[in-house]
C-alpha positions as CSV (number, residue, x, y, z in Angstrom):
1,X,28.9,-182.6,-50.1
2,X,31.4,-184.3,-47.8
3,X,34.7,-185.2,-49.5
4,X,36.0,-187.3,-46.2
5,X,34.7,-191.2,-45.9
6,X,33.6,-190.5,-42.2
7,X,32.0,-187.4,-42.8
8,X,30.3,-189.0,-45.9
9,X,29.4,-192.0,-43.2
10,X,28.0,-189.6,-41.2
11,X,25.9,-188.3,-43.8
12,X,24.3,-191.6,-44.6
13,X,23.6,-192.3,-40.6
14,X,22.2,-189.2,-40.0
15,X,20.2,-190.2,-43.0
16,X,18.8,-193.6,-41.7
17,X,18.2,-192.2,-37.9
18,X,16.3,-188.7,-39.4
19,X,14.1,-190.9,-41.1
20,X,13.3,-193.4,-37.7
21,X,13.2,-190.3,-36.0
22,X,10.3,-189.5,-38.3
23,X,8.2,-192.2,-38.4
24,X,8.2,-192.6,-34.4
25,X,7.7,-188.9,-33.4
26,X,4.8,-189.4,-36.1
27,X,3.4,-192.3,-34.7
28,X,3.9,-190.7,-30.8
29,X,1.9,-187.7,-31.9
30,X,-1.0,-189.4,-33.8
31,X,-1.5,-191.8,-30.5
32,X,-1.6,-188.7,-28.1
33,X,-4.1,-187.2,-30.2
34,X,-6.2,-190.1,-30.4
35,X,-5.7,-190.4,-26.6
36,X,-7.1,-186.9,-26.3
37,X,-10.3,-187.0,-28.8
38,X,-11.2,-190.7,-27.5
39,X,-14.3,-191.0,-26.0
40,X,-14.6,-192.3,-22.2
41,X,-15.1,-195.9,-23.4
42,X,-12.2,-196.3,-25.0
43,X,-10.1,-193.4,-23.1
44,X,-8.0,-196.0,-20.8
45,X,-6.5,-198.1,-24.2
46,X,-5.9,-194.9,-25.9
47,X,-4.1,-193.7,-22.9
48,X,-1.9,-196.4,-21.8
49,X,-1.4,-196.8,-26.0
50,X,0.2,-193.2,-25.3
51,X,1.9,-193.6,-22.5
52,X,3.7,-197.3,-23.6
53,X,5.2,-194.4,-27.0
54,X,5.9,-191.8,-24.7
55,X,8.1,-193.5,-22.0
56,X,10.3,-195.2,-25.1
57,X,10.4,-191.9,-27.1
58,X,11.9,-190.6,-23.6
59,X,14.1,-193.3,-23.1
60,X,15.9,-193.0,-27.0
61,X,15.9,-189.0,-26.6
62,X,13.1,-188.5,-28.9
63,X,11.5,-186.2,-26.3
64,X,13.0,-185.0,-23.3
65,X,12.1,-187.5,-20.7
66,X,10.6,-184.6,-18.9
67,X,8.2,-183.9,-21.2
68,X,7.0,-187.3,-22.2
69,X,6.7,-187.2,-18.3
70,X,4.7,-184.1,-18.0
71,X,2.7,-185.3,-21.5
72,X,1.9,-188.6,-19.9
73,X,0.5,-186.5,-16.5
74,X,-2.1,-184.5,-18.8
75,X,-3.5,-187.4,-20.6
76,X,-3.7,-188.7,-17.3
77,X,-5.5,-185.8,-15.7
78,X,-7.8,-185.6,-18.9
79,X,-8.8,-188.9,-18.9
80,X,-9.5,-189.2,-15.3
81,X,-11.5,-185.8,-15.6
82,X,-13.6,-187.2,-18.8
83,X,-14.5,-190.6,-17.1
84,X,-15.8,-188.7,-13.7
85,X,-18.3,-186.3,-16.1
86,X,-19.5,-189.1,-18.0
């Protein structure tokens, strides 16, 4: 345990932010899978659901903005392949 008031500060941030960190990576993960199981119908909401998580978790460094990039290309692609077969 920290005995210094910043470093017990710290603690308590780090805390707070773990915890936001949490909940938003969860939400970001459960809307890219429901992006990915959704049917055609519904595939374009889903998606663009997705994408509106993935470009803010890449802006506030919850993913590297490169990978919420390169995420937001293969729901793209996957969509765009499921509503051509159906």
């Amino acid at each position: 345990m920290p005995r210094i008031k910043s470093a017990k500060k710290r603690m308590r941030q780090t805390k707070v932010r773990t915890a936001t960190n949490k909940t938003q990576r969860s939400a970001l993960r459960t809307a890219v899978k429901k992006a990915r199981s959704a049917a055609p119908a519904e595939s374009a909401a889903a998606v663009k659901s997705a994408e509106v998580l993935l470009d803010r978790a890449g802006r506030k460094n919850l993913l590297h903005r490169n990978t919420a990039a390169r995420t937001k290309s293969r729901l793209a692609k996957a969509a765009n392949a499921a509503a051509k077969q159906a």
